[in-house]
C-alpha positions as CSV (number, residue, x, y, z in Angstrom):
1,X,-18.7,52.4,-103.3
2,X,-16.3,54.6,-104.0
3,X,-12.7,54.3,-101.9
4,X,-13.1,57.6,-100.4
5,X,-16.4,56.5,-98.9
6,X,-15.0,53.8,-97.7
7,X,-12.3,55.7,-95.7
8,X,-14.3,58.6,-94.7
9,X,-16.4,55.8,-93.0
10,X,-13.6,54.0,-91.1
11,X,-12.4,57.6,-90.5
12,X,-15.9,58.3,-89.2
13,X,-15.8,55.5,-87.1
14,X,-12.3,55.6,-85.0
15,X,-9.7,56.0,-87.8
16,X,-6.6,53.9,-87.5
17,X,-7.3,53.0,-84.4
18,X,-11.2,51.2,-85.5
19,X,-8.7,49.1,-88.1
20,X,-6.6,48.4,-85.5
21,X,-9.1,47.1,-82.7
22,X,-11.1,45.2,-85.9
23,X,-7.7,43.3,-86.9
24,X,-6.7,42.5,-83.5
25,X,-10.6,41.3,-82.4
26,X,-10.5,38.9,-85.9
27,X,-6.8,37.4,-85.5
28,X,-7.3,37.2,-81.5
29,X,-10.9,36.2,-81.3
30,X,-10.0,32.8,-80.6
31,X,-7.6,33.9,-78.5
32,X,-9.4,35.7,-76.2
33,X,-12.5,33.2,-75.6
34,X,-9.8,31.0,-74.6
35,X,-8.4,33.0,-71.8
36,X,-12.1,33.9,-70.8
37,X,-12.7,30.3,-70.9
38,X,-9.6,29.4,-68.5
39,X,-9.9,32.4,-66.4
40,X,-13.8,30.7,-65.5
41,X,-12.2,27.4,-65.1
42,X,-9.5,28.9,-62.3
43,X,-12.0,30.4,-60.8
44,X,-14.4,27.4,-60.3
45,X,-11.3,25.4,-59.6
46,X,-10.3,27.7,-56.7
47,X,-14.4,27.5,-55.5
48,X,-13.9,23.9,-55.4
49,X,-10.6,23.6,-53.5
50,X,-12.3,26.4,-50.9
51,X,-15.4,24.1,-51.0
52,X,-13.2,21.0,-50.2
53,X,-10.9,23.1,-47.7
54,X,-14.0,23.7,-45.5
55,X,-15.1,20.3,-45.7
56,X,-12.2,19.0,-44.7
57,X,-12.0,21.3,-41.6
58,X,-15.7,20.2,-40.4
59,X,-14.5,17.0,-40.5
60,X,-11.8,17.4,-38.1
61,X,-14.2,19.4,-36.1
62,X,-16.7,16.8,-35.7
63,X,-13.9,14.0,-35.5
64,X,-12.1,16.4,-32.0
65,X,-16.0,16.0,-30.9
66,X,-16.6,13.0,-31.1
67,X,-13.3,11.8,-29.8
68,X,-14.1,14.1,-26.7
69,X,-17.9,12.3,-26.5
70,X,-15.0,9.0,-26.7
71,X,-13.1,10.5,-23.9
72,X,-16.1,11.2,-21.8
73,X,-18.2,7.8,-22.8
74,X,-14.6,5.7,-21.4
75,X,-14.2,7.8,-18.4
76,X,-18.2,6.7,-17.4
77,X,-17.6,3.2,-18.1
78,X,-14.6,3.1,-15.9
79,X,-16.7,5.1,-13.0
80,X,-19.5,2.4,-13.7
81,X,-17.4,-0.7,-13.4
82,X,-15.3,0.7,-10.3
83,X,-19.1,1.1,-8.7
84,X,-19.7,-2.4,-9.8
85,X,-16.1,-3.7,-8.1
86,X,-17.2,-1.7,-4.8
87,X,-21.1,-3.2,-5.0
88,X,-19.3,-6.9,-5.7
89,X,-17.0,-5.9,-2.5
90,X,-19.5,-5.4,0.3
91,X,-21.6,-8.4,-1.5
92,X,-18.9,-10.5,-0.5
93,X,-18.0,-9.0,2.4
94,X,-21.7,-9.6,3.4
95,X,-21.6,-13.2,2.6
96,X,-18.4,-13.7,4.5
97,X,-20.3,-12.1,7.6
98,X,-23.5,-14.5,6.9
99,X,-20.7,-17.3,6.9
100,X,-19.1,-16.1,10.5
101,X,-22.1,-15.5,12.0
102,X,-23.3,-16.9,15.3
103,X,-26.0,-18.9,15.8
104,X,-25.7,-19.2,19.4
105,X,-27.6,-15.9,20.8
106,X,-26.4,-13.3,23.9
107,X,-22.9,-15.8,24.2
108,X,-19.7,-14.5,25.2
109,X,-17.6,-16.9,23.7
110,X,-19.1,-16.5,19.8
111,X,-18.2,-19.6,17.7
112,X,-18.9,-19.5,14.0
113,X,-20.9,-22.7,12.5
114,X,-17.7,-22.9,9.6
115,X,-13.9,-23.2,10.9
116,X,-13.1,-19.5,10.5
């Protein structure tokens, strides 16, 4: 091939600006993969942290619920054993009147079998 083959054919195919664009795409292949390759990895990094960001915050979601199912579990228990302190109450308070009761029926003068 002749040289002015040659340059009619880069001429053909862009002129300067073809040699231009095929001397920068040689020297900055590299280059270039490289920021394609870190641009990929920011944006997979940044899907990650949004991933973990969202985990986190159903985490302290479920942990508010289940420290209001806490709240609400203590506040039964506490209803529960106040019932049980009344039952235990009028339990004694039964056995105290079996204790004081009279044996003596229809008397005026009620005396208790114990020294109450």
């Amino acid at each position: 091939m002749q040289i002015t083959t040659i340059l009619a054919f880069i001429t053909a195919m862009g002129g300067l600006e073809a040699v231009k664009w095929l001397v920068r795409y040689i020297s900055c292949c590299k280059t270039d993969v490289r920021k394609e390759e870190a641009s990929v990895d920011s944006m997979e990094e940044e899907n990650r942290r949004k991933k973990v960001d969202w985990l986190e915050e159903r985490l302290t979601q479920r942990d508010e619920k289940i420290d209001g199912l806490y709240v609400e579990l203590r506040k039964e228990q506490e209803e529960k054993i106040n019932w049980i302190h009344k039952c235990h109450e009028v339990e004694l308070i039964q056995k105290e009147s079996e204790v004081k009761k009279c044996e003596i029926r229809g008397c005026v003068k009620r005396m208790p079998p114990s020294d109450y």
